[in-house]
N, CA, C and O atoms as a CHARMM CRD file, in Angstrom:
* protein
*
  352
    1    1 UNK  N     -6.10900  -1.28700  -9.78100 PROA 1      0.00000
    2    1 UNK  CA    -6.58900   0.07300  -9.66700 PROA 1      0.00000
    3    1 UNK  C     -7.87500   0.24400 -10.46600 PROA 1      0.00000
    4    1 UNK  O     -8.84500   0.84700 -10.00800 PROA 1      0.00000
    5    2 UNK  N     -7.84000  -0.49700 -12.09300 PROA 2      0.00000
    6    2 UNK  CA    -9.10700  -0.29000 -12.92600 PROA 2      0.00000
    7    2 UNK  C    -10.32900  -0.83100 -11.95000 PROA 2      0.00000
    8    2 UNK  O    -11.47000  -0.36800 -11.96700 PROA 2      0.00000
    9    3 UNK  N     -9.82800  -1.99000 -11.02600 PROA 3      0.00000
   10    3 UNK  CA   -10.59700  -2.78100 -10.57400 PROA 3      0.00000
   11    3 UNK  C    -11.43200  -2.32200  -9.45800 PROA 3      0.00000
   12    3 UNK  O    -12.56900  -2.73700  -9.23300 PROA 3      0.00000
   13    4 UNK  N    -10.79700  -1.43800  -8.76900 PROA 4      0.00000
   14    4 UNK  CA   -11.08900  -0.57900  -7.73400 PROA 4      0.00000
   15    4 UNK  C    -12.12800   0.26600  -8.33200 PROA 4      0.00000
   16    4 UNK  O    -13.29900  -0.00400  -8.06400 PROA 4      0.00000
   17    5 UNK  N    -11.76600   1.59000  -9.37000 PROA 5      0.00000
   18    5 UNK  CA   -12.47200   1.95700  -9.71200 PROA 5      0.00000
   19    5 UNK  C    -13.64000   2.17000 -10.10700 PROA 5      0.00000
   20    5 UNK  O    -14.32100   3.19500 -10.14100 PROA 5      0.00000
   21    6 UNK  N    -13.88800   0.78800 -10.50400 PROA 6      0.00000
   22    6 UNK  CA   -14.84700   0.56800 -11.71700 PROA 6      0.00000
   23    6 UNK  C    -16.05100  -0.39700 -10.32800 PROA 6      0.00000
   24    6 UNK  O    -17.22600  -0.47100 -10.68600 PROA 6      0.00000
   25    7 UNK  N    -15.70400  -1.05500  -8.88100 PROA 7      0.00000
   26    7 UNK  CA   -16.21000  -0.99200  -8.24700 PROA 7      0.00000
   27    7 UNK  C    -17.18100   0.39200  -7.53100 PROA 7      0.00000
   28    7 UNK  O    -18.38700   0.51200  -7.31600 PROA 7      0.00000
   29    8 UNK  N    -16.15300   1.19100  -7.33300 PROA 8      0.00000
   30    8 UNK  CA   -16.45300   2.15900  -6.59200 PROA 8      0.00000
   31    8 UNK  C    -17.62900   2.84200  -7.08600 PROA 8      0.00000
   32    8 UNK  O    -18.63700   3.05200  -6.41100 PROA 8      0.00000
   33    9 UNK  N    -17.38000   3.33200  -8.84200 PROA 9      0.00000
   34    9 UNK  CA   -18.29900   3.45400  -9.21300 PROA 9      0.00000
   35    9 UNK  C    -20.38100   2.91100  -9.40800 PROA 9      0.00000
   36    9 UNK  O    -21.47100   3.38100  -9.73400 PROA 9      0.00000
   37   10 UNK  N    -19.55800   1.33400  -8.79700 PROA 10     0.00000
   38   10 UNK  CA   -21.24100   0.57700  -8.97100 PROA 10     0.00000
   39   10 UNK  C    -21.78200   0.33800  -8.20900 PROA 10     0.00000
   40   10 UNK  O    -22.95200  -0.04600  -8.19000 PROA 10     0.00000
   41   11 UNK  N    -20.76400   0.57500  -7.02200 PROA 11     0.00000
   42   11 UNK  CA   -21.44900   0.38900  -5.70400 PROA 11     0.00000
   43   11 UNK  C    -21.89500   2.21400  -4.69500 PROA 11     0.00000
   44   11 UNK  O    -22.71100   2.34900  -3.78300 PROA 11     0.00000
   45   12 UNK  N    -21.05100   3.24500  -5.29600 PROA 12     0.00000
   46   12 UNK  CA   -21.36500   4.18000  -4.62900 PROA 12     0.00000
   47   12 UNK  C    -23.11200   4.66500  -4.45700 PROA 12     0.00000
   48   12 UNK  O    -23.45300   5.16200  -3.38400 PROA 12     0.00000
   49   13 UNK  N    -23.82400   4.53900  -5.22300 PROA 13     0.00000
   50   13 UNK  CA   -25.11000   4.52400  -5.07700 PROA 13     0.00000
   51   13 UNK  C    -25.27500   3.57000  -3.53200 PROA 13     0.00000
   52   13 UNK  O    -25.29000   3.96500  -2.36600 PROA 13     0.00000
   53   14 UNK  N    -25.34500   2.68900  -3.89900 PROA 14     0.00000
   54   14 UNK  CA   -25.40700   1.69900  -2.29300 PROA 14     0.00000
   55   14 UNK  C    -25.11800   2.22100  -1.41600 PROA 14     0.00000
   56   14 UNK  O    -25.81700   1.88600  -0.45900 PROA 14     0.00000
   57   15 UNK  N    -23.63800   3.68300  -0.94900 PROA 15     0.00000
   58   15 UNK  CA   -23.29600   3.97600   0.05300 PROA 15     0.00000
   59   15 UNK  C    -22.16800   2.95500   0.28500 PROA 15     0.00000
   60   15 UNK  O    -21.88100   2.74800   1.46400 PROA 15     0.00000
   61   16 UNK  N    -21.31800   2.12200  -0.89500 PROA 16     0.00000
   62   16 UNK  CA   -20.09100   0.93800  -0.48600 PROA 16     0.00000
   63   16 UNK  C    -19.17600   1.95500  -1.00500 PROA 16     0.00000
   64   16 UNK  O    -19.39400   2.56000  -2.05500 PROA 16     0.00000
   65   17 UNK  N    -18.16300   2.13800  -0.27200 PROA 17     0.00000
   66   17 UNK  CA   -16.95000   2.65200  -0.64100 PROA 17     0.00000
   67   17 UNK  C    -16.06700   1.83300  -0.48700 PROA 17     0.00000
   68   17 UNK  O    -15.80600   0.92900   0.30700 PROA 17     0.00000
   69   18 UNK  N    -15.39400   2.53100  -1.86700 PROA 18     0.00000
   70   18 UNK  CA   -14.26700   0.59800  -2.35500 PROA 18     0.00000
   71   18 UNK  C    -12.65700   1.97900  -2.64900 PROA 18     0.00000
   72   18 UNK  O    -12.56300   3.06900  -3.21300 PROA 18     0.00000
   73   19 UNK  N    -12.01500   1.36800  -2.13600 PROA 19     0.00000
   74   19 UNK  CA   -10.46000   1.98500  -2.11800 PROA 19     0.00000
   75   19 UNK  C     -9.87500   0.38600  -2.54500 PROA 19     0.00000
   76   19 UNK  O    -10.25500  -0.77400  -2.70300 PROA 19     0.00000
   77   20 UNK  N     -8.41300   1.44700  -2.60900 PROA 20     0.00000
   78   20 UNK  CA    -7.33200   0.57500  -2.95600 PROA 20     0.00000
   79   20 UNK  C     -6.01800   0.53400  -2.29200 PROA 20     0.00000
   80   20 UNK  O     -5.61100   1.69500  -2.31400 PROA 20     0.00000
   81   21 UNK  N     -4.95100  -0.39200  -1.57900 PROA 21     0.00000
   82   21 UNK  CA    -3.80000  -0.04100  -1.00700 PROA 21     0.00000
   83   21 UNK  C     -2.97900  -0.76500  -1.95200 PROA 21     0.00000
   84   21 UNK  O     -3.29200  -1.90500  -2.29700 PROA 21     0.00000
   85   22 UNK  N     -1.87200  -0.13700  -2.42600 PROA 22     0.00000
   86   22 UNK  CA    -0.56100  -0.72400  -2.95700 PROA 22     0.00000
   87   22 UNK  C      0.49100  -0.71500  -2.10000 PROA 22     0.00000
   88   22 UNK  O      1.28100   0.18400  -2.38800 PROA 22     0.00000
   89   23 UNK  N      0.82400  -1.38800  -1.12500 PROA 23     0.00000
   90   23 UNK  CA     2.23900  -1.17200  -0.93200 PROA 23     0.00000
   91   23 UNK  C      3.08200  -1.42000  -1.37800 PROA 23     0.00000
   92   23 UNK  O      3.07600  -2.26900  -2.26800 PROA 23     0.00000
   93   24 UNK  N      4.24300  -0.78800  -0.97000 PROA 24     0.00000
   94   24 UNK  CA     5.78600  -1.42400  -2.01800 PROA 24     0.00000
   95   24 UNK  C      6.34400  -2.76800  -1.13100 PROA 24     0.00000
   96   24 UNK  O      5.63800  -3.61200  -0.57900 PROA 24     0.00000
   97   25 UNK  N      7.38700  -2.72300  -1.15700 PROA 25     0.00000
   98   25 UNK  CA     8.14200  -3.74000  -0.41800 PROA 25     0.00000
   99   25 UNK  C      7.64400  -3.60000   0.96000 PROA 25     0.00000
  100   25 UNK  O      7.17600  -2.48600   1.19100 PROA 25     0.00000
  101   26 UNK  N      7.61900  -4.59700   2.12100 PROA 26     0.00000
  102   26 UNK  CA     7.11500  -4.82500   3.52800 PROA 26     0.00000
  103   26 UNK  C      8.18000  -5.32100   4.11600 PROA 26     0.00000
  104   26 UNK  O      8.71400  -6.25900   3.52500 PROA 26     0.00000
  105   27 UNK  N      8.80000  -4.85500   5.42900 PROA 27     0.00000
  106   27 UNK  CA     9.48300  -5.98000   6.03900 PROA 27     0.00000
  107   27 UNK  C      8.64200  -6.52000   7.34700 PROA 27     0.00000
  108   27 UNK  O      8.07900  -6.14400   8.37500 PROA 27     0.00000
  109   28 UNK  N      9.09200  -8.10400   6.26500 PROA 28     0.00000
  110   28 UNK  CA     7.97800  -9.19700   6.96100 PROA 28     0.00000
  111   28 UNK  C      8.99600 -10.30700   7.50900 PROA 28     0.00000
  112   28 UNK  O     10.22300 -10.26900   7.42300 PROA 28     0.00000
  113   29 UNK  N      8.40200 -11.05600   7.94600 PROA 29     0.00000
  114   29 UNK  CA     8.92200 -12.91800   8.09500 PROA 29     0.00000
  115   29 UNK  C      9.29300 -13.08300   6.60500 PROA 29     0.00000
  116   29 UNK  O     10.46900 -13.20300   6.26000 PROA 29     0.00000
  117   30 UNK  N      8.34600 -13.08700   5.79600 PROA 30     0.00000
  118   30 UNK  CA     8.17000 -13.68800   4.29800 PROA 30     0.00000
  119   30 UNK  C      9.49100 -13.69200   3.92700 PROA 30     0.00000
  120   30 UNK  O     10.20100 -14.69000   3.80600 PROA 30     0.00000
  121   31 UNK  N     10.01300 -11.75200   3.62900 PROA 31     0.00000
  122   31 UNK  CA    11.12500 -12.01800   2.69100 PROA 31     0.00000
  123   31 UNK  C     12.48000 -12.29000   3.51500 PROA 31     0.00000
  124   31 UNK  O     13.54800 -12.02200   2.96600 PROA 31     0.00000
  125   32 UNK  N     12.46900 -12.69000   4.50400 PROA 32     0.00000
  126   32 UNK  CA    13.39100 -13.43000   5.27800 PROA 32     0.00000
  127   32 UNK  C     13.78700 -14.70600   5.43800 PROA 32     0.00000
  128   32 UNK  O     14.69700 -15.09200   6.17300 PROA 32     0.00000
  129   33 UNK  N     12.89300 -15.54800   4.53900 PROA 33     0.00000
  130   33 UNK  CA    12.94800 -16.77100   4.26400 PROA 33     0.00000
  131   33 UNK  C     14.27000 -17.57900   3.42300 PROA 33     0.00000
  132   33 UNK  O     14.33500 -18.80300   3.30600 PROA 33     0.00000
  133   34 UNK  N     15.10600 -16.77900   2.97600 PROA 34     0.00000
  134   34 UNK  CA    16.14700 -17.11700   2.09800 PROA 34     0.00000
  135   34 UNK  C     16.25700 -17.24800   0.88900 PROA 34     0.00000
  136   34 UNK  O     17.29500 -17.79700   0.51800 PROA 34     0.00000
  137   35 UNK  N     15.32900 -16.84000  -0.10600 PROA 35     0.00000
  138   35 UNK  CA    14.99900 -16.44200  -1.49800 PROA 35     0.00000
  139   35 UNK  C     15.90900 -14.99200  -1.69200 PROA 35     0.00000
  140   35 UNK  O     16.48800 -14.84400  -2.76800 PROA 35     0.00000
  141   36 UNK  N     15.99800 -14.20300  -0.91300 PROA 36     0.00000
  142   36 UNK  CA    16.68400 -13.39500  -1.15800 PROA 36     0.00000
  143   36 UNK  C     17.92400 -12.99300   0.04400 PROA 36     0.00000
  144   36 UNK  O     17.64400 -12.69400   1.20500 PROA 36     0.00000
  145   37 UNK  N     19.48500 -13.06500  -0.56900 PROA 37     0.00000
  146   37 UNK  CA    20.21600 -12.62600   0.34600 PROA 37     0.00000
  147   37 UNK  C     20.00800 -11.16400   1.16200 PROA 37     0.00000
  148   37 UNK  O     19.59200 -10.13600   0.62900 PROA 37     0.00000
  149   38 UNK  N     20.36600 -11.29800   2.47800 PROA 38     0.00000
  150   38 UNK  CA    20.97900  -9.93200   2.89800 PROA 38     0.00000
  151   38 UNK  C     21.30800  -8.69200   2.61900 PROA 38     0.00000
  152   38 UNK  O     20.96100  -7.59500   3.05800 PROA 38     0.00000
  153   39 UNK  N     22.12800  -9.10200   1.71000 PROA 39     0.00000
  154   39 UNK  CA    23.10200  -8.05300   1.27200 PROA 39     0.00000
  155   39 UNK  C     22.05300  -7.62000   0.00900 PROA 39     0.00000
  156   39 UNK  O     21.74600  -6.42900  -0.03800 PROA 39     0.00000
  157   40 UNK  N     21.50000  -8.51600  -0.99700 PROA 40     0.00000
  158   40 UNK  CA    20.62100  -7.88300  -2.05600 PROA 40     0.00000
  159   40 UNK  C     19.49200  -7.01500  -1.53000 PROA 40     0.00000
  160   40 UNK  O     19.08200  -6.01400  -2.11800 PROA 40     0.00000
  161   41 UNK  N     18.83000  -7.65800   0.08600 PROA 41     0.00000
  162   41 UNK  CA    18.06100  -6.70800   0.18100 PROA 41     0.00000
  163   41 UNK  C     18.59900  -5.33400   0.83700 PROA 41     0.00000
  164   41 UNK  O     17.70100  -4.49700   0.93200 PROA 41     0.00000
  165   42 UNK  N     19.46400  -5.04100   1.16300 PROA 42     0.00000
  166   42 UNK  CA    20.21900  -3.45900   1.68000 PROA 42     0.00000
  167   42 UNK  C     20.15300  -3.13400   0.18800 PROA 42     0.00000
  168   42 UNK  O     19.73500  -1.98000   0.09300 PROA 42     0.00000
  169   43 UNK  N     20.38300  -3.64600  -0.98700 PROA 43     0.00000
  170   43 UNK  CA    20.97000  -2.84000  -1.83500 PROA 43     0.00000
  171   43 UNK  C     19.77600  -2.64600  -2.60700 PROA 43     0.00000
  172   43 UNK  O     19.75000  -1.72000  -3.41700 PROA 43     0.00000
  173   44 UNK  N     18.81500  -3.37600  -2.46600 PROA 44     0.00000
  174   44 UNK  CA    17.67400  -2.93400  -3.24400 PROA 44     0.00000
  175   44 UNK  C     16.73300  -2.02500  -1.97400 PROA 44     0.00000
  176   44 UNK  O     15.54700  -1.77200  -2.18300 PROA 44     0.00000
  177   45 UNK  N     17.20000  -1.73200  -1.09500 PROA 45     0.00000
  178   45 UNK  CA    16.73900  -0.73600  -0.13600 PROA 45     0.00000
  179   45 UNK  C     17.04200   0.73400  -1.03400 PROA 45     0.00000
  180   45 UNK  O     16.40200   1.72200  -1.39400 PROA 45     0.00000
  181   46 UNK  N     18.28800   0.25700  -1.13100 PROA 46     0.00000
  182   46 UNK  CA    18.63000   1.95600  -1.85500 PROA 46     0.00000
  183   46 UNK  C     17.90600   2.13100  -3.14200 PROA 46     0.00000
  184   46 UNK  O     18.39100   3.03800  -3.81800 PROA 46     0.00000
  185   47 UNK  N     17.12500   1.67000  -3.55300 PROA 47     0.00000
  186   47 UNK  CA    16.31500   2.00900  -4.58900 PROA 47     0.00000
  187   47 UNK  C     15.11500   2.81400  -4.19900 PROA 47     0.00000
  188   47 UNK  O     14.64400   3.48400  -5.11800 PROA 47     0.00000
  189   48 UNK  N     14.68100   2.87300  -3.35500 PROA 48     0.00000
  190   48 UNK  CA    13.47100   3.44100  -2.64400 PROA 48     0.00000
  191   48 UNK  C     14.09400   5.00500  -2.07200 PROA 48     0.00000
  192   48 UNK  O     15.20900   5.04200  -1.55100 PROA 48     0.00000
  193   49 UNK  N     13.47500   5.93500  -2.18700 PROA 49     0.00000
  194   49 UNK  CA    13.78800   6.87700  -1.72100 PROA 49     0.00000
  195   49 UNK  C     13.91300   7.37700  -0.07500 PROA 49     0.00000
  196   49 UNK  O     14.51600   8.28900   0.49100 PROA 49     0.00000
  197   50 UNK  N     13.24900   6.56500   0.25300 PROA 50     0.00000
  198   50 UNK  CA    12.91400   6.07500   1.91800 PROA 50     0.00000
  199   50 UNK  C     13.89500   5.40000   1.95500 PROA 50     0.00000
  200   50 UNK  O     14.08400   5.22400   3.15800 PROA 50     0.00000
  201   51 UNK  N     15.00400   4.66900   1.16400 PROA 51     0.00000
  202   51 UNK  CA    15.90000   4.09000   1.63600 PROA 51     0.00000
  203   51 UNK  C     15.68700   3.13300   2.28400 PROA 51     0.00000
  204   51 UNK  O     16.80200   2.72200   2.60500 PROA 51     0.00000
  205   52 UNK  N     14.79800   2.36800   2.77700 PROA 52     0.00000
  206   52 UNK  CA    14.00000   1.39700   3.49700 PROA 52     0.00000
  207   52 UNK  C     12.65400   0.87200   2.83200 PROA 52     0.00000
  208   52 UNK  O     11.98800   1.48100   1.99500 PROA 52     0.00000
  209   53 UNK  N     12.29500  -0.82300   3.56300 PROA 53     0.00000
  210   53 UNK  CA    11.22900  -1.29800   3.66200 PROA 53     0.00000
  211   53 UNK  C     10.16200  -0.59600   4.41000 PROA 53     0.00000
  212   53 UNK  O     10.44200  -0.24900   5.55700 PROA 53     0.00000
  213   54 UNK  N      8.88100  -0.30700   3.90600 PROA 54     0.00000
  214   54 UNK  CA     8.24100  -0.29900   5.14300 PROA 54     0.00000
  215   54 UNK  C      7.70200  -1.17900   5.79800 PROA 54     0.00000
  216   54 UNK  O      7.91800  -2.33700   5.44000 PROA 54     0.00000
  217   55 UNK  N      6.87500  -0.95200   6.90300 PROA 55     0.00000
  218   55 UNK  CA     6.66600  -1.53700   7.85500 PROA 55     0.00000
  219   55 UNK  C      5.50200  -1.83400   7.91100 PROA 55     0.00000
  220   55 UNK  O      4.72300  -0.99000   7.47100 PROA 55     0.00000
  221   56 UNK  N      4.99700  -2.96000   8.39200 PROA 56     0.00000
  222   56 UNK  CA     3.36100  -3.66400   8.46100 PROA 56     0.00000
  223   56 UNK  C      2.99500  -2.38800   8.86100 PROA 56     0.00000
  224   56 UNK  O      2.74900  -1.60200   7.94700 PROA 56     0.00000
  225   57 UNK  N      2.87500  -1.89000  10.27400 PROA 57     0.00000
  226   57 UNK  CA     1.51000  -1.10000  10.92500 PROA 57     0.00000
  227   57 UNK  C      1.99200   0.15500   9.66500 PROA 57     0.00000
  228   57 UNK  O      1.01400   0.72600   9.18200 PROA 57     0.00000
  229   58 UNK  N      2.79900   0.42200   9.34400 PROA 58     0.00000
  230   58 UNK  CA     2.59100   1.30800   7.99000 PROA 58     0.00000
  231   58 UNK  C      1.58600   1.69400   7.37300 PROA 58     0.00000
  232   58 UNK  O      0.89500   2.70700   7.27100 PROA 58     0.00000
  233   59 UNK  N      1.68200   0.00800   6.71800 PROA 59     0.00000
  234   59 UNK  CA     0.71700   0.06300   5.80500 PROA 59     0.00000
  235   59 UNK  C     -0.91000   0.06800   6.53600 PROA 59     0.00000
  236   59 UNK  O     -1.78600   0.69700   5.94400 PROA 59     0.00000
  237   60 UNK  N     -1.20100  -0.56000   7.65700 PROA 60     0.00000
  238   60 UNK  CA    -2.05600  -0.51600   8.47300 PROA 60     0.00000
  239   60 UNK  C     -2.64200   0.65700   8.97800 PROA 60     0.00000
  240   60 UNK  O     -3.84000   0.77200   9.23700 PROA 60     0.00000
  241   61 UNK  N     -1.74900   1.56400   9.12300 PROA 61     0.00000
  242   61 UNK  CA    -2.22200   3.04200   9.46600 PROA 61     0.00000
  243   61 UNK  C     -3.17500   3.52600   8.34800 PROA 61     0.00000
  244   61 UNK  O     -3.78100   4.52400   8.74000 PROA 61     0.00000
  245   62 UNK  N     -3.50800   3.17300   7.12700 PROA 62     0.00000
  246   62 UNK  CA    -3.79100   3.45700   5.95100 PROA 62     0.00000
  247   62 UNK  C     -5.21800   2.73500   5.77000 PROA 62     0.00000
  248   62 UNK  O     -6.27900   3.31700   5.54600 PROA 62     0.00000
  249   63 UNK  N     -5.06800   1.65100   5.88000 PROA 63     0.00000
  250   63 UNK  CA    -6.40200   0.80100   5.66300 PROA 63     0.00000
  251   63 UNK  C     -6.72600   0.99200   7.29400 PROA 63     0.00000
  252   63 UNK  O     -7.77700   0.39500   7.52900 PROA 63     0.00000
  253   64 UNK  N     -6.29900   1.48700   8.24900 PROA 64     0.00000
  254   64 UNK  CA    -7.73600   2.17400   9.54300 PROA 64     0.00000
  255   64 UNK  C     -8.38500   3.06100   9.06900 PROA 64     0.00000
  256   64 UNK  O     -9.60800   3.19100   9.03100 PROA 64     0.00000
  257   65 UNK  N     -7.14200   4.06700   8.47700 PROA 65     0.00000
  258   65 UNK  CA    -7.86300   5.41100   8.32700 PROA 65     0.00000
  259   65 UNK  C     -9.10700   4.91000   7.15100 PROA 65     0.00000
  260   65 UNK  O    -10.27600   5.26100   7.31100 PROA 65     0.00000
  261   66 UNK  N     -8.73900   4.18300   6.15200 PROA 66     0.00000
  262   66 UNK  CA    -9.90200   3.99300   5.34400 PROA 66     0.00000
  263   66 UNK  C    -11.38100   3.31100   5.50300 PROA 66     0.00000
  264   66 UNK  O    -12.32500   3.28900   4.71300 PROA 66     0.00000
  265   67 UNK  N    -11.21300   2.68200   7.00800 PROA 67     0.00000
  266   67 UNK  CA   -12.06300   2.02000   7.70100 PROA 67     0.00000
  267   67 UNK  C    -12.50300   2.95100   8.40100 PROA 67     0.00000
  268   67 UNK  O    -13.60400   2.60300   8.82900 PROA 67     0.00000
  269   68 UNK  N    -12.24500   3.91600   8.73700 PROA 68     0.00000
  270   68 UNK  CA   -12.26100   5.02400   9.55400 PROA 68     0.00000
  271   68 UNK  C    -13.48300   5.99000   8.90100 PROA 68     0.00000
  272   68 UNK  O    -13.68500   6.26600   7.71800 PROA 68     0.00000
  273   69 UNK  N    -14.32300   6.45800  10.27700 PROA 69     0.00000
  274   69 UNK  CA   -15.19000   8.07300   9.28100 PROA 69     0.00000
  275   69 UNK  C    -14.64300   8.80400   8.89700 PROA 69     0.00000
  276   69 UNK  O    -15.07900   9.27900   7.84900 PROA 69     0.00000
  277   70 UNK  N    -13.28600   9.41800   9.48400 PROA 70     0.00000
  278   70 UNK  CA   -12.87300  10.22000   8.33800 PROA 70     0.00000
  279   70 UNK  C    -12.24000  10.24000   7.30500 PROA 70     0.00000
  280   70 UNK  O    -11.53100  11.13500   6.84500 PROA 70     0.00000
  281   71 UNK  N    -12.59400   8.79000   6.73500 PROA 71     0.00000
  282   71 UNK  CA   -12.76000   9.14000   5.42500 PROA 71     0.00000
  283   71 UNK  C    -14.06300   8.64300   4.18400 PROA 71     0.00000
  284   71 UNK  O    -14.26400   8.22400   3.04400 PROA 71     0.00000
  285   72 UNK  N    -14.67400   9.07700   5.45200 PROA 72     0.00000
  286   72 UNK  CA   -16.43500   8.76200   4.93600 PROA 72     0.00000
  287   72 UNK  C    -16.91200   9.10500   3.11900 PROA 72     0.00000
  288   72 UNK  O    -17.80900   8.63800   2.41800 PROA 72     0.00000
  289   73 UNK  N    -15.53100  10.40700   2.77700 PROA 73     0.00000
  290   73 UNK  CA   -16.09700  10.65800   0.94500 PROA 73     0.00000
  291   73 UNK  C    -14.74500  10.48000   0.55900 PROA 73     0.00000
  292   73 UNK  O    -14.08000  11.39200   0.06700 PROA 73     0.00000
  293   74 UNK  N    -14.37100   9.48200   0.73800 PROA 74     0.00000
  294   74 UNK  CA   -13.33500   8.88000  -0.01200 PROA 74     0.00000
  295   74 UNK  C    -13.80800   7.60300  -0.83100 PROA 74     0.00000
  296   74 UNK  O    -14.64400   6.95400  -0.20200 PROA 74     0.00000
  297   75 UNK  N    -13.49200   7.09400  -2.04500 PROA 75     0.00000
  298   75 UNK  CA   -14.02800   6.39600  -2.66600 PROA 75     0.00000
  299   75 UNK  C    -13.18600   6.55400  -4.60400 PROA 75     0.00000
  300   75 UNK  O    -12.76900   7.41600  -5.37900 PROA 75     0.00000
  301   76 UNK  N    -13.37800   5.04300  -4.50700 PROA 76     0.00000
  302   76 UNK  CA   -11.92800   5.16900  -5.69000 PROA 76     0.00000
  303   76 UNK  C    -10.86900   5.55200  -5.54000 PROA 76     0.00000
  304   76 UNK  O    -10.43400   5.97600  -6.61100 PROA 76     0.00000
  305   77 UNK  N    -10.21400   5.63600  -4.79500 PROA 77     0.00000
  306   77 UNK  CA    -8.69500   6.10800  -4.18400 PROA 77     0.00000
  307   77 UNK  C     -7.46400   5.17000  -4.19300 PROA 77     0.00000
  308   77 UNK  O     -7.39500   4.40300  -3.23300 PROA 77     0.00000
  309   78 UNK  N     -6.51700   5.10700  -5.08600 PROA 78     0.00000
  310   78 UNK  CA    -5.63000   4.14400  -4.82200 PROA 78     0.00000
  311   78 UNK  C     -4.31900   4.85500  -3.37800 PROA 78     0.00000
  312   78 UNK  O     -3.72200   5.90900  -3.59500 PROA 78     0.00000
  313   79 UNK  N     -4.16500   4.29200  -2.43300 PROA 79     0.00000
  314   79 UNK  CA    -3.39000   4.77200  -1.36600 PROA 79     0.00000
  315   79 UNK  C     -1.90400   3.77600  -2.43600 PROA 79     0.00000
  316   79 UNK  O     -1.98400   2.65000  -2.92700 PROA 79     0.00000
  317   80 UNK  N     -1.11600   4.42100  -2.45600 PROA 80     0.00000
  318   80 UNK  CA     0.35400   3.92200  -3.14900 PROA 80     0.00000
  319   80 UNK  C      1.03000   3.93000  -1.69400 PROA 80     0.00000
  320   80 UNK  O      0.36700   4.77500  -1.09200 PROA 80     0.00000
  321   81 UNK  N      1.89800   3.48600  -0.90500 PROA 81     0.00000
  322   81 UNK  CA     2.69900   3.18400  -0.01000 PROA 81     0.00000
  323   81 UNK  C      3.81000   2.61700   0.05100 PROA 81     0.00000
  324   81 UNK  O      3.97900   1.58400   0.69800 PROA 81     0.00000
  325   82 UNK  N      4.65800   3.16100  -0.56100 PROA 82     0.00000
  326   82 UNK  CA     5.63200   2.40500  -1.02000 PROA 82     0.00000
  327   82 UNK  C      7.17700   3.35500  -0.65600 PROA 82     0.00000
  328   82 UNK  O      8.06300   2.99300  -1.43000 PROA 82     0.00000
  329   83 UNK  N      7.59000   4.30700   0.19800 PROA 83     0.00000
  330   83 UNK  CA     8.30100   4.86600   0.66800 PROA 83     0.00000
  331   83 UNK  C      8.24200   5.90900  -0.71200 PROA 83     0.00000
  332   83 UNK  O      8.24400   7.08100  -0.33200 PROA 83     0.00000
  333   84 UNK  N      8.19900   5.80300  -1.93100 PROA 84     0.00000
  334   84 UNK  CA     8.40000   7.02600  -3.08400 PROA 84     0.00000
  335   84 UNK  C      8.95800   6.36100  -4.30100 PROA 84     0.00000
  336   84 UNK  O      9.38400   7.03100  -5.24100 PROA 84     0.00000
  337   85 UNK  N      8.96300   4.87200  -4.30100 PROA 85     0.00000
  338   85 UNK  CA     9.58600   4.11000  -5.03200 PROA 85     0.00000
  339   85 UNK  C      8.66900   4.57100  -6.84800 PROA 85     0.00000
  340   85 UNK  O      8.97400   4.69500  -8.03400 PROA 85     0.00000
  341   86 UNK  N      7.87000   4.63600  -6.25200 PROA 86     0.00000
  342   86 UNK  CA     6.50600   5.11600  -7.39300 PROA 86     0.00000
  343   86 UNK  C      7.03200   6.28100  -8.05400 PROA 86     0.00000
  344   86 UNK  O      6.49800   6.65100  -9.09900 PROA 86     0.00000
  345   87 UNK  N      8.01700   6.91000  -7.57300 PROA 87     0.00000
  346   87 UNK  CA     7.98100   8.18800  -8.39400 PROA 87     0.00000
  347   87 UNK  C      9.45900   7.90900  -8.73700 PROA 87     0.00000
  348   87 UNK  O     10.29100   8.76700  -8.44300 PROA 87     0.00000
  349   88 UNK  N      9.82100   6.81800  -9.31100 PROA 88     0.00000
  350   88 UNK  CA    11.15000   6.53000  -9.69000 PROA 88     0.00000
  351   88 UNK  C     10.70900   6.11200 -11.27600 PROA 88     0.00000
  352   88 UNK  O     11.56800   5.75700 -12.08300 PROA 88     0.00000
């Protein structure tokens, strides 16, 4: 996030707008690999207030819009995505 910032700041003169995405947990291929059981991931589902992983185009909906003109005066922005886990 410092890292973001402290871009945004040196490049906004230039007209570079620098954001940030955090997502929380993703359901991917990855964590399906067998590092983590089944059953641990339902139960660490319930930790999230969403009750769920999210989902790739999720997070994707987020970095368009930031690719996107409208959000042409956006700049330094951390996008958090993480179902609400953040506010635990």
């Amino acid at each position: 996030m410092s890292f973001a910032k402290t871009c945004a700041l040196e490049f906004a003169d230039k007209g570079i707008r620098v954001n940030s995405v955090h997502p929380g947990m993703v359901e991917t291929k990855l964590i399906h690999d067998g590092a983590i059981s089944e059953d641990d991931m339902q139960k660490d589902m319930q930790n999230y207030p969403l009750k769920r992983y999210g989902q790739p185009k999720e997070i994707a909906w987020s970095i368009i819009y930031l690719l996107s003109d409208a959000s042409a005066w956006v700049t330094g922005s951390q996008s958090v995505i993480d179902g609400g886990m953040h506010l635990k």
